[in-house]
GUZA-284090 format. One record per residue (C-alpha): residue in three letters; y, x, z. Coordinates in steps of 0.25 Angstrom, whole numbers, plus 5000, padded with zeros to 4 digits. Layout:
BEGIN
ALAYXZ/...
***
This chain:
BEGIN
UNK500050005000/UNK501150115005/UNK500950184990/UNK501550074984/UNK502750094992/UNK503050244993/UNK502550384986/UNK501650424997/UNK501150405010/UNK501150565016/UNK501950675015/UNK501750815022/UNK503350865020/UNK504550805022/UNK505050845009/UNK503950785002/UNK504250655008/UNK505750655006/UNK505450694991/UNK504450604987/UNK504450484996/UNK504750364988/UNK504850214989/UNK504450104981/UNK505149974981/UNK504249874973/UNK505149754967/UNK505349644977/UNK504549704987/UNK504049614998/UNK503449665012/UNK502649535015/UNK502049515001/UNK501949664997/UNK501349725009/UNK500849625019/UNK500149555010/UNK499849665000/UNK498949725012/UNK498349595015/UNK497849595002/UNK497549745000/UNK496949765015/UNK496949615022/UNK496249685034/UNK497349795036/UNK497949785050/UNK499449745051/UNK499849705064/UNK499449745078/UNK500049665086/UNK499849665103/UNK500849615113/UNK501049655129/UNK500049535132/UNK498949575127/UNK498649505114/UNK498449565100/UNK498349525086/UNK497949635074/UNK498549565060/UNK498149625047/UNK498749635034/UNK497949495030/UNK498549435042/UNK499949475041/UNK499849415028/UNK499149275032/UNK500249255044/UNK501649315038/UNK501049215024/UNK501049095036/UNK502249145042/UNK502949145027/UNK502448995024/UNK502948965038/UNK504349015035/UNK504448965021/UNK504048815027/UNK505148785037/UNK506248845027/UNK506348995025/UNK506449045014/UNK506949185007/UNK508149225013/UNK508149165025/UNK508349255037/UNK507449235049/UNK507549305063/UNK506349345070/UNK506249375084/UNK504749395086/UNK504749525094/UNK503449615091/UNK502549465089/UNK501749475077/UNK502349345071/UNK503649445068/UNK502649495056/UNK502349375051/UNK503649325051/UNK504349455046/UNK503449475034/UNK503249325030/UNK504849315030/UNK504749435020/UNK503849335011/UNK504849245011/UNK505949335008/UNK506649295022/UNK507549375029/UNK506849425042/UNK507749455055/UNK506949535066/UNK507649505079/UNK507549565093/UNK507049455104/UNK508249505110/UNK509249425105/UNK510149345114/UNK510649185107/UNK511849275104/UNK511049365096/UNK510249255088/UNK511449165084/UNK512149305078/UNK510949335070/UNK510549205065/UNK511949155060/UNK512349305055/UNK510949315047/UNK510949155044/UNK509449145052/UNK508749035047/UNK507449035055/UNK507049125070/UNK505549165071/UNK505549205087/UNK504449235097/UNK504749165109/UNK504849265118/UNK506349295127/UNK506949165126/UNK507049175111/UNK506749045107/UNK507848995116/UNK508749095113/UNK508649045100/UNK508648905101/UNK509948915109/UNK510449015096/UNK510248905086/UNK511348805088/UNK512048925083/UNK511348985072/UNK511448875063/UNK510648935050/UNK509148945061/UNK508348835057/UNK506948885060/UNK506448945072/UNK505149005075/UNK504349025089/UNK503049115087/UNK502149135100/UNK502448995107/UNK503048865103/UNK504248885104/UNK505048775107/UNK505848625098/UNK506248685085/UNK505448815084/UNK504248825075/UNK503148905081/UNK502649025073/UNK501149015074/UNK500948875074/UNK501848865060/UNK501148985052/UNK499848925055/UNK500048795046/UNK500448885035/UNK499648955023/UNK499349095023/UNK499849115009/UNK501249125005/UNK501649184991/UNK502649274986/UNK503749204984/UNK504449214969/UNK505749174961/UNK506949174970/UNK506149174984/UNK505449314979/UNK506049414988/UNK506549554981/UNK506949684988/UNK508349654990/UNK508149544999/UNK508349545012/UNK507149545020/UNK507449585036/UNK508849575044/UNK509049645056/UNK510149645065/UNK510649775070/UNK511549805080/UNK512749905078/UNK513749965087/UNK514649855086/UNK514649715081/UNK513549615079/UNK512249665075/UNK512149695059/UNK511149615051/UNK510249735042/UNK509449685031/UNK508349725025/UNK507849705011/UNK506249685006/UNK506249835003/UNK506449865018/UNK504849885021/UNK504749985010/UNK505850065017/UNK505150075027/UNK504250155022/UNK504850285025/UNK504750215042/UNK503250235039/UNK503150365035/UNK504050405048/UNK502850315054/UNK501950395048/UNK501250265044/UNK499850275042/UNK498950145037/UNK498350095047/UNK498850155056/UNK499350065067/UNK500850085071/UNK501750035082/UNK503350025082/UNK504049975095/UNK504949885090/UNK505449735091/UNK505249665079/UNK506749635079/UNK506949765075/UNK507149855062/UNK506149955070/UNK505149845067/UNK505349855053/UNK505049985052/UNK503850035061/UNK503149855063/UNK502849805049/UNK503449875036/UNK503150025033/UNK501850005042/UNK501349885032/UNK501849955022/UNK500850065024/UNK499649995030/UNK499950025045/UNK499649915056/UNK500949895064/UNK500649875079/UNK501349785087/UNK501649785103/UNK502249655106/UNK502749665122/UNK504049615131/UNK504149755139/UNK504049895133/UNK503049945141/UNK502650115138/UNK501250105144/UNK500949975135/UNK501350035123/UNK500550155123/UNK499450075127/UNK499549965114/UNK499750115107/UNK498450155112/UNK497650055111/UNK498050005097/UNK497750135091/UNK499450145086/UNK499550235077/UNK501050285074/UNK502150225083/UNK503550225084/UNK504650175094/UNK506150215100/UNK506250325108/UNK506350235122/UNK504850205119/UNK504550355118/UNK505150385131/UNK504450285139/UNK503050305132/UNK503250445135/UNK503350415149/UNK502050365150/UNK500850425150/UNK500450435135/UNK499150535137/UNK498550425145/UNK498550335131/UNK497550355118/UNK498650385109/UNK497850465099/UNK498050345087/UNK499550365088/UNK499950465077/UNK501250455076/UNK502550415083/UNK503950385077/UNK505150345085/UNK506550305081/UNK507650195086/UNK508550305094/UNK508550455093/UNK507250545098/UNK507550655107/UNK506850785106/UNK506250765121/UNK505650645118/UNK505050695103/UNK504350805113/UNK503650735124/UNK503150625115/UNK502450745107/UNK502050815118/UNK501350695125/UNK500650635112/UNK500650725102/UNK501250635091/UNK502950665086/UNK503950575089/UNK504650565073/UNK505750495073/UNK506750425062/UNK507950365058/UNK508150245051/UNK509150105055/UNK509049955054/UNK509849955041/UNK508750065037/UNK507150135037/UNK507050265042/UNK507850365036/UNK507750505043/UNK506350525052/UNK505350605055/UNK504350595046/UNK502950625047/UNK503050755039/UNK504050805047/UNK504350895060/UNK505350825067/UNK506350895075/UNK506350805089/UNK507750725090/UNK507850725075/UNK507750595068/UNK507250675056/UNK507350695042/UNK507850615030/UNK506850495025/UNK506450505011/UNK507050395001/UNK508250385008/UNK509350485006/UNK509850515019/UNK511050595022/UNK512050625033/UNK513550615030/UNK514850655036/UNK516150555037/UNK516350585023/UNK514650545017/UNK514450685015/UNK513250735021/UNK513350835033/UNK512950975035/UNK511851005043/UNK512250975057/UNK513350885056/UNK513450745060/UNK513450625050/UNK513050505048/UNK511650455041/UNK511750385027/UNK510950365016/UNK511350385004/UNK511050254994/UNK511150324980/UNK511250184975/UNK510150094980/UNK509750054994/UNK508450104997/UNK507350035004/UNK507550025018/UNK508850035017/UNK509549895022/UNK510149795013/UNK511549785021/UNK512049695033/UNK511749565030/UNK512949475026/UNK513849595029/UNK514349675017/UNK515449745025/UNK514549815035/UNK513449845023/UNK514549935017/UNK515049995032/UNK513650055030/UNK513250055013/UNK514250125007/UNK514650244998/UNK513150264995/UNK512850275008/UNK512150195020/UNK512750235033/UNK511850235045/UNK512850245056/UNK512050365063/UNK512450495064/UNK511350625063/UNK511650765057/UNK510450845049/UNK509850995054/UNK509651095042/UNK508051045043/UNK508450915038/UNK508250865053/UNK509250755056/UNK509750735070/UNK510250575076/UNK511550595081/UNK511950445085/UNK512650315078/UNK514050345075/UNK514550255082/UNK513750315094/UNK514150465092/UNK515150525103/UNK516350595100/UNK516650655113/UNK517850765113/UNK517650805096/UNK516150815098/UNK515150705092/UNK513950695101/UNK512650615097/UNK512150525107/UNK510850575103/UNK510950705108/UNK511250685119/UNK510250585122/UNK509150695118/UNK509850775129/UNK509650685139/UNK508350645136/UNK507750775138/UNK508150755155/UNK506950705162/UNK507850605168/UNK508250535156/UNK507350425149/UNK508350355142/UNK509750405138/UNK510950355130/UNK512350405124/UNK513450365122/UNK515050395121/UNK515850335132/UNK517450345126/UNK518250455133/UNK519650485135/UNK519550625134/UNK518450645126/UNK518550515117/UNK517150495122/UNK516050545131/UNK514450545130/UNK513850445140/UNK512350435144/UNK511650325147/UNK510350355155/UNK508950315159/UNK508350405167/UNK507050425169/UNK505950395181/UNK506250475192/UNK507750505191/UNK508850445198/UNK510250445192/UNK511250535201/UNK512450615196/UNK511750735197/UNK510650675186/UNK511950635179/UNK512450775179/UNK511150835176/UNK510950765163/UNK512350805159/UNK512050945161/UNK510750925154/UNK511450875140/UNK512450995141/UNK511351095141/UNK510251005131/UNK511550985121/UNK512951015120/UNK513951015132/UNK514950905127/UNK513850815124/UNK513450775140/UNK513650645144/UNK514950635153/UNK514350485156/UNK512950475161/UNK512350325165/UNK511050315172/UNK510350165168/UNK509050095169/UNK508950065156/UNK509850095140/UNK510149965133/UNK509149975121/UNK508749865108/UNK507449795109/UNK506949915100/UNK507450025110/UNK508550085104/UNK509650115114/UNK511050035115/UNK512050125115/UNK513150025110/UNK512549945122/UNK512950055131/UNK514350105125/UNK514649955124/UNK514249955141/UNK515050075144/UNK516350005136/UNK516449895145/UNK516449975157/
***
C-alpha cells in the first residue's frame, strides 16, 4: 500500500532521504475509500485499531471492521441530513467511535472538527457559529452533553447532535443504537458530492497568543503529508503504535490513524480520565506497542517509574514532540531503556517539517534536521536566510504550489492567511537557528523570545538549564516586563519529590543556570508551583502564565 504513495519505505542516510523521498498525490485522493477500504479489501483481517480503556474492557477492529462501522456511520450521517461540506465537531476523547466517525465523514466529504472535552459553553458557541456546525458527535463524559444542550440556543446552525456510549438525553441520537439499523455499504459518491483534493477535510481550532483560537483546515491531501510523521515513526506494518493524545487534537492526526494506516501499522488506543505512568507502561507491556510517541511531560514521569521492572522488549522505537527535549531527558531515557528519544518539528497548520529521522544521530536538544519534500529554510527580518548560528524564524519556502500537508489557510479568514502565506513564504512563528552540521536548535515563539537588556534569550535554553537540577521536574520561562532591562526572565517551577521551596533552593537554581548557560540568561523571578498550566495534549501554557503575572 505505502508504495503507491512514496518512492520507498527505507533509507540508511539522510542525504538519500532528502534526495530521493517523494510524494504521490493521486487525483482526488480519499483517505476513507482509498485506504480504509483498500486494505479491507486487499488484507480484511489486518489489525487496525486496538482499543482499551482505564476499565478494563478491550476491542481489536480490523481493516474489515473499520470498513463495515465507518460504512454505518457514513449512511448514518447522510440520513439525518449531512451532506459534503457540512462541518461536524467531534468530542469523542480517545473512544473508538471517534474513528468511525472521522473516516465516515471523509466519505461523505464533510468537514471533521476534533474537539477537546475541555470545552467550557463558551467555547462551544464560538466554534460552532465561527465554523457554522451543523451537527455534534459527543461522548457523554464531563457534562458534555449539558454543556452542549445549554450552548444551543446560541448556535443557531447545530441541528444534529450525537450521544455515543449512553442514551444520551431528549433530542440526541444515540450512536450505537443508530448505525446498527444502517447498511454496511456505502458507495463512493460521484458528480458534484465526489470529494477532490482541495476540499476541505478536518478543521482544527488552534489557540495563538492572543485573540480567539484560529480555525486550520485541512485538505483530503493531508494524510498523505503525513507520510514524512511516519517515517519520524519509524512505522513498521504491523507494528502496533501508540501516541498519547486526545482526539481533539492535530497530534492525533498525526501519530492515531493517517500515516499508520497508510503503511499497514495498528494504532493502539488508551482511553483513560487520569494519566497515570504505571498504567501506561503497563498497556505498553502487555499490548506488545511497538513505537510510541508522546510530549515531553509524559517522558518525565514515565522516567520516574521503574521501567526495568516492565517487559519493554517490543518497544523499538520512541519519538516525542509538543515542546522542546532537553539534553538531560534524551540521556536518561537511553540510559534506562536503551531506545532514543527522536524528536520533530511540525505545527497545527502543518506535518512535521525538521526531525530526527530514523537514519539520523540526533544531537539531544536539537529538533533536527530538514524533512525531505518540503523546502525549509530559516530567514532574518528581511526573508534572507541566516548564517550559521543566527537567530530567525522557520519558513518554507512555496516555489508555487502548497505541498501536501501544508494547510489550506484559516478558515473564513483571508487577512490572517496572508499574516502568515506571503512572499513565497509560510511563516511558522518560531524561532531556531541552524549549527554547521545542518542540526537546527528550537529557540522559542517569537512572541515568546525575551529581550532583556539588547540580548535575546530563548525560553528553551533556559529550561534545558533548569531541567538538569535534580530539584526540578517541570519548568517554564517566560519574560516579565522591566523598567530597567525592558524585561526579565521568569521561572516557573515544579520541583521535584523530596524538595521543599526556600530562597536558598531559589538561589541555588540561579547560580545553577549562570554556570550551565550564560550569566544574563538567569531567571531574576523564580515561582515554586504545584503544577504549570498545560493543553489537554501536555503542551505548557505559557501565555496562561504571562497572562497571570500581568494581572498581578
Amino acid at each position: 500500500m505505502l508504495e503507491k504513495y512514496i518512492t520507498t519505505k527505507h533509507f540508511d542516510k539522510y542525504e538519500d532521504f532528502v534526495k530521493n523521498f517523494k510524494i504521490t498525490v493521486p487525483e482526488n485522493f480519499n483517505f476513507g475509500f482509498d485506504i480504509v477500504d483498500e486494505w479491507a479489501k486487499q488484507e480484511p483481517n489486518k489489525k487496525a485499531l486496538v482499543w482499551c480503556d482505564d476499565k478494563g474492557l478491550e476491542k481489536t477492529f480490523t481493516f474489515e471492521d473499520i470498513k463495515k462501522y465507518t460504512n454505518k456511520t457514513a449512511n448514518f450521517f447522510k440520513r439525518i441530513g449531512i451532506k459534503k461540506g457540512d462541518t461536524v465537531l467531534l468530542i469523542l476523547k480517545r473512544r473508538f467511535e471517534f474513528w468511525f466517525s472521522v473516516v465516515a465523514l471523509h466519505k461523505i466529504g464533510a468537514i471533521g472538527i476534533p474537539a477537546t472535552h475541555l470545552l467550557t459553553e463558551k467555547d462551544i458557541v464560538y466554534r460552532c457559529n465561527a465554523a457554522d456546525v451543523k451537527m455534534a458527535v459527543v461522548v457523554d463524559a464531563h457534562g458534555l452533553v449539558d454543556v452542549v444542550n445549554k450552548s444551543q440556543s446560541k448556535t443557531p446552525t447545530l441541528k444534529y447532535k450525537v450521544c455515543v456510549n449512553s442514551k444520551g438525553a431528549d433530542g440526541w441520537y444515540n450512536f450505537t443504537e443508530e448505525i446498527e439499523k444502517e447498511s454496511d455499504v456505502f458507495e463512493r459518491p460521484q458528480g458534484d458530492q465526489a470529494t477532490t483534493n482541495h476540499d476541505n477535510m478536518l478543521l482544527y481550532f488552534t489557540s495563538g497568543t492572543t485573540g480567539m483560537p484560529k480555525m486550520v483546515t485541512h485538505d483530503f491531501t493531508y494524510p498523505l503529508g503525513l507520510l514524512i510523521v511516519g517515517q519520524w515513526h519509524n512505522l513498521q506494518e504491523n507494528g502496533l503504535h501508540i501516541t498519547v493524545a486526545d482526539t481533539g487534537w492535530a497530534k492525533a492526526a498525526w501519530g492515531k490513524i493517517y500515516a499508520q494506516w497508510i503503511t499497514g501499522t495498528a494504532v493502539f488506543v488508551y482511553d483513560f480520565d487520569k494519566f497515570t505512568p504505571k498504567d501506561i507502561l503497563e498497556q505498553i507491556s502487555k499490548h506488545k506497542v511497538t513505537s510510541f510517541c508522546a510530549p515531553p511531560t509524559i517522558y518525565r514521569y514515565l522516567i520516574k517509574e521503574d521501567i526495568p521492572s516492565y517487559d519493554l522488549s517490543n518497544l523499538k522505537y520512541c519519538t516525542i514532540a509538543g515542546e522542546p527535549l532537553d539534553a538531560e531527558m534524551y540521556n536518561n531515557w537511553k540510559k534506562i531503556t536503551g531506545v532514543r528519544l527522536m524528536e520533530s518539528y511540525g505545527q497545527t497548520e502543518l506535518v512535521s517539517i525538521i526531525g530526527n529521522f530514523p537514519m539520523m544521530t540526533p544531537k539531544p536538544g536539537s529538533i533536527g534536521k530538514p524533512a525531505p519534500y518540503y523546502d525549509i529554510d530559516i530567514v532574518d527580518d528581511d526573508y534572507k536566510s541566516c548564517e550559521f548560528g543566527e537567530v530567525g524564524q522557520i519558513v518554507v519556502r512555496l516555489h508555487g504550489e502548497k505541498p501536501a500537508g501544508l494547510f489550506n489557510g484559516y478558515y473564513k479568514d483571508p487577512e490572517l492567511t496572508k499574516q502568515v502565506l506571503h512572499d513565497g513564504l509560510y511563516f511558522t512563528g518560531d524561532t531556531a537557528y541552524r549549527d554547521e552540521d545542518g542540526y537546527i536548535w528550537f529557540v522559542g515563539r517569537v512572541d515568546d523570545v525575551i529581550k532583556s537588556s539588547g540580548y535575546r534569550i530563548g525560553p528553551f535554553e533556559v529550561e534545558s538549564a533548569l531541567l538538569e537540577h535534580p530539584a526540578v521536574l517541570e519548568c517554564a520561562i517566560t519574560a516579565v516586563p522591566d523598567p530597567d532591562r525592558g524585561q526579565i526572565v521568569k521561572a516557573t517551577v515544579v520541583l521535584a519529590k523530596g524538595f521543599k521551596a526556600s530562597d536558598d533552593l531559589k538561589k541555588e537554581l540561579q547560580n545553577h543556570v549562570k554556570r550551565v548557560t550564560a550569566p544574563y540568561k538567569y531567571p531574576r523571578i523564580v515561582e515554586f508551583v504545584d503544577e504549570l498550566p498545560k493543553t489537554i495534549s501536555g503542551k505548557i501554557r505559557r501565555v496562561q502564565i504571562r497572562e497571570a503575572d500581568n494581572k498581578k
